[in-house]
C-alpha positions as CSV (number, residue, x, y, z in Angstrom):
1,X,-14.1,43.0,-33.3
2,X,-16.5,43.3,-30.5
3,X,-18.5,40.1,-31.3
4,X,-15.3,38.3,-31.8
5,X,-13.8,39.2,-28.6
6,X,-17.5,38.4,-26.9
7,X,-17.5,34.9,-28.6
8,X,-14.0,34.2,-27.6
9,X,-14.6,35.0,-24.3
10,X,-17.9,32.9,-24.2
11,X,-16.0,29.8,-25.5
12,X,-13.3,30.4,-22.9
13,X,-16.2,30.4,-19.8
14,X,-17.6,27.5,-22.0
15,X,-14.8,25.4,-22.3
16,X,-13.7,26.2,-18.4
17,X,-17.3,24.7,-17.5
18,X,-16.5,21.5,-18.5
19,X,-12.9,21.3,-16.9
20,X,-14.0,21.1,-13.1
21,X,-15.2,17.7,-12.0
22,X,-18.7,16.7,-11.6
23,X,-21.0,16.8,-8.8
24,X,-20.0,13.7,-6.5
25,X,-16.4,13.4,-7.7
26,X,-13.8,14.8,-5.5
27,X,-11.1,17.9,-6.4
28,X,-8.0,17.4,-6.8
29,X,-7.3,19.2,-3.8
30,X,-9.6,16.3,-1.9
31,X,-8.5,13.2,-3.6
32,X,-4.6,14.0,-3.4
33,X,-4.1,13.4,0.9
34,X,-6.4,10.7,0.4
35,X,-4.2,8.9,-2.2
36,X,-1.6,9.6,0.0
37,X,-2.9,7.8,2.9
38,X,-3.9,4.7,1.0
39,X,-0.5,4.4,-0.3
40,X,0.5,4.6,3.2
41,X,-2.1,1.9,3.9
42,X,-1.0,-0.1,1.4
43,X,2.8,0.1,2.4
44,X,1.5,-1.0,6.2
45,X,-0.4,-3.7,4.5
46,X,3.3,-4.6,3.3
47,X,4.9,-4.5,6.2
48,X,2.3,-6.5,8.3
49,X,4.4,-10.2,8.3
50,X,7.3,-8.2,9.9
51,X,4.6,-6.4,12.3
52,X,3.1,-10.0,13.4
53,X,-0.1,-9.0,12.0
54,X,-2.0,-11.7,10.5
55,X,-5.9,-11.2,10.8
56,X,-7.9,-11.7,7.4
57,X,-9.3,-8.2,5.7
58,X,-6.3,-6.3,7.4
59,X,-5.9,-4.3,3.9
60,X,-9.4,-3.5,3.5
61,X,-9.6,-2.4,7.5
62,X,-6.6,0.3,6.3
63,X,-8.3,1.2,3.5
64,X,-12.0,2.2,5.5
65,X,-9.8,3.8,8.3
66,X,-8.2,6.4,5.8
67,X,-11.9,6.7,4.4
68,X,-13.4,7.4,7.3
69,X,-10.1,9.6,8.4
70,X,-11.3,11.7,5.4
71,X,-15.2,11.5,6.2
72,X,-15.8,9.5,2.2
73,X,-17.9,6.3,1.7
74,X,-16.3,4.1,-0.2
75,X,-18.9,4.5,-3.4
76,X,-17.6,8.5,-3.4
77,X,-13.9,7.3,-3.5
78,X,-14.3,4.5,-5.8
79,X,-16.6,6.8,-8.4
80,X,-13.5,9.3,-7.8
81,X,-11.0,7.0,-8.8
82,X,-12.7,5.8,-12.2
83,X,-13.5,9.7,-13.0
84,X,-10.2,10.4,-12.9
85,X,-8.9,7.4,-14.2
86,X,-11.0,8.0,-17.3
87,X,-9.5,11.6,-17.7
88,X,-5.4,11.0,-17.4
89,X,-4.9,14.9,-18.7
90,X,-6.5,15.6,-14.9
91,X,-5.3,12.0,-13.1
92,X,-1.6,12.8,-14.2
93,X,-1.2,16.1,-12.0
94,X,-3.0,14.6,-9.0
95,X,-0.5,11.3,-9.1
96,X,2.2,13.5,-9.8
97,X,1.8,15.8,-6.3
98,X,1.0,12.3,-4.7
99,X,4.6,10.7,-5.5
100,X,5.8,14.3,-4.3
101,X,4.2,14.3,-1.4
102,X,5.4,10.9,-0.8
103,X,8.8,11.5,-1.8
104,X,8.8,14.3,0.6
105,X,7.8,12.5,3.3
106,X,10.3,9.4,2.6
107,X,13.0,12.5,2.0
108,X,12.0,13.7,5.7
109,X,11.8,10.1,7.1
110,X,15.4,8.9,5.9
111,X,16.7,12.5,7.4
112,X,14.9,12.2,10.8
113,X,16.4,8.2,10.4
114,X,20.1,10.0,10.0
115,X,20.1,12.1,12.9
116,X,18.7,9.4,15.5
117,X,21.3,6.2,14.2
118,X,24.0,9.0,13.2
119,X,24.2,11.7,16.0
120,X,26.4,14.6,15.5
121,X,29.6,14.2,18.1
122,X,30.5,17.4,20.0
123,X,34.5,18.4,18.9
């Protein structure tokens, strides 16, 4: 009983080994505001027509600005992004507290929106 309880716990520290991400790829915890902000960039990016801005590599100069808002090169991000792309068991929780986070924010943003356009008249 003592060697199976020893080998089951062995696995266990074995199999947990190989769940963290590699050297040079970031956590969850790193890659989740950072996906944030360049779906932010990329809804700016969206918007730029109705915010007059026209200038050529406007997208890319969002994208290096939430990069360097973070401190990440782009190789580090862009090796990030295929890791977890090639592992959806670990990209699916990351993308799932990134539309949260979003949706939190829109949430917040339509509320704030409410109050300024829709102010509450004294009785």
């Amino acid at each position: 009983m003592r060697i199976f309880l020893m080998t089951v716990l062995a696995f266990l520290i074995f199999a947990c080994s190989f769940s963290s991400v590699p050297k040079g790829i970031l956590t969850e915890d790193e890659i989740i505001p950072v996906l944030v902000e360049i779906h932010l960039a990329e809804s700016i990016f969206t918007a730029r027509y109705s915010m007059q801005v026209t200038r050529p590599n406007y997208l890319e100069d969002l994208y290096l600005s939430v990069l360097k808002k973070y401190n990440l090169d782009q190789k580090t991000f862009e090796k990030s992004v295929l890791y977890y792309g090639k592992h959806p068991d670990k990209y699916k929780p990351v993308y799932d507290e990134v539309l949260n986070r979003l949706l939190e924010m829109n949430a917040k943003s339509r509320a704030r929106d409410s109050v300024t356009t829709h102010p509450v008249q004294p009785k």
